[in-house]
C-alpha positions in Angstrom: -15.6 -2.6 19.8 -19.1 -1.0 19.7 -20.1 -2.8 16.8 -19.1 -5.3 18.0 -20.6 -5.0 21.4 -23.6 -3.8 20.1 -24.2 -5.8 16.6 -25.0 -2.2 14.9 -24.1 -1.9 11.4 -22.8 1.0 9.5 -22.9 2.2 6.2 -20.1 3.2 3.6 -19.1 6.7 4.7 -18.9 5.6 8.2 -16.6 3.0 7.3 -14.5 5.1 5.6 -15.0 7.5 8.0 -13.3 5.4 10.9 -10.4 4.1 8.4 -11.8 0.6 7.9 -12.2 1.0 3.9 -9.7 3.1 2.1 -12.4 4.7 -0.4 -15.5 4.0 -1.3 -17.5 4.2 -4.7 -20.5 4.2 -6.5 -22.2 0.7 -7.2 -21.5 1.0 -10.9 -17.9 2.4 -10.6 -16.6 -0.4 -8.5 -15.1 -2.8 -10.8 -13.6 0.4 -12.7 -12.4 1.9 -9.7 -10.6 -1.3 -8.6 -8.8 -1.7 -11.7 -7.9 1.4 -12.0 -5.8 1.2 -8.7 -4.8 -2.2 -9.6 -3.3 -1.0 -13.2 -1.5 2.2 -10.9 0.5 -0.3 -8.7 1.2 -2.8 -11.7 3.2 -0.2 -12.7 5.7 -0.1 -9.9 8.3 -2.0 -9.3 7.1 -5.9 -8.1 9.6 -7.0 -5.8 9.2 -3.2 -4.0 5.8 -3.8 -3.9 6.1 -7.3 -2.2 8.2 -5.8 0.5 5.6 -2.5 1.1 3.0 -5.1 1.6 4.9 -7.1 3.9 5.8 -4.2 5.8 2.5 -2.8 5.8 1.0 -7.0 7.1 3.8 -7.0 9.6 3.0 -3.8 10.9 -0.4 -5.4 12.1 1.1 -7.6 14.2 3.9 -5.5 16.1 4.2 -2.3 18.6 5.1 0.9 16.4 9.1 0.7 17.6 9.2 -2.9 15.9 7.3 -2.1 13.1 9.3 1.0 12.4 12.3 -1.4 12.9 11.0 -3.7 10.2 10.2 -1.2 7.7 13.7 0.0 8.3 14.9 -2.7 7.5 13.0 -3.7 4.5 13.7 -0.4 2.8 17.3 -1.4 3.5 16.8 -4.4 1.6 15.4 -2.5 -1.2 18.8 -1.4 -1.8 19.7 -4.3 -3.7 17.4 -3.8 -6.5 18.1 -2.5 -9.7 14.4 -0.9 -10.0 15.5 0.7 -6.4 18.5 2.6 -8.2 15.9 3.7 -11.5 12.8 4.5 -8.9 15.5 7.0 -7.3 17.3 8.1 -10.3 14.0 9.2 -12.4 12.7 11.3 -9.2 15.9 13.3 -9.5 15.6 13.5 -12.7 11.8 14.4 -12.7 11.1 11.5 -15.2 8.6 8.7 -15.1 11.0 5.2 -14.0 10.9 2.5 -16.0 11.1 -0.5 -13.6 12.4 -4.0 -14.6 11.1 -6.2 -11.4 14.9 -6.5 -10.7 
C-alpha cells in the first residue's frame, strides 16, 4: 500500500525482503540462475507440477479455509497418477524417482 500511496520505489533486497521476488541475483547470473531453476522443476513430474501451480494461482484468489480445501483436493487428485505412486515409492526408498508425466 505505501508504495503505492506514496510512488517510492525500492530496490532488490527490499523486494525480497517483503516476499515480492523469491530470490534475487547478480546482473550477470540472471539468465543462469533462471535456468537453473527451470531445468530443477523440468525434472518433476508435469501433470503434478500443473496442479501445484494451480493450487498455488487459486490460492490468490480464496480465504485460507478454501484454499486449504482446494489444495486438499488437488493432492487428492494427484492420486491417480502413475508418477504420484513412483514420486512416493523412491522417497521410501531414498532413491531419485524417475517420473513418466503419467
Amino acid at each position: 500500500m505505501e508504495m503505492v500511496l506514496t510512488g517510492e520505489f525500492m530496490n532488490a533486497e527490499e523486494a525480497n525482503m517483503r516476499g515480492l521476488v523469491s530470490r534475487v541475483t547478480e546482473v550477470n547470473e540472471t539468465v543462469n540462475e533462471a535456468v537453473r531453476v527451470a531445468l530443477k522443476i523440468a525434472g518433476y513430474s508435469q501433470p503434478v507440477i500443473q496442479l501445484a501451480k494451480e493450487a498455488v494461482n487459486q490460492s490468490y484468489e480464496m480465504g485460507l479455509e478454501s484454499g486449504l480445501l482446494y489444495e486438499r483436493r488437488m493432492f487428492h487428485a494427484s492420486f491417480g497418477f502413475k508418477d504420484r505412486v513412483e514420486g512416493m515409492t523412491a522417497f521410501v526408498e531414498k532413491r531419485k524417482p524417475n517420473f513418466t508425466d503419467e
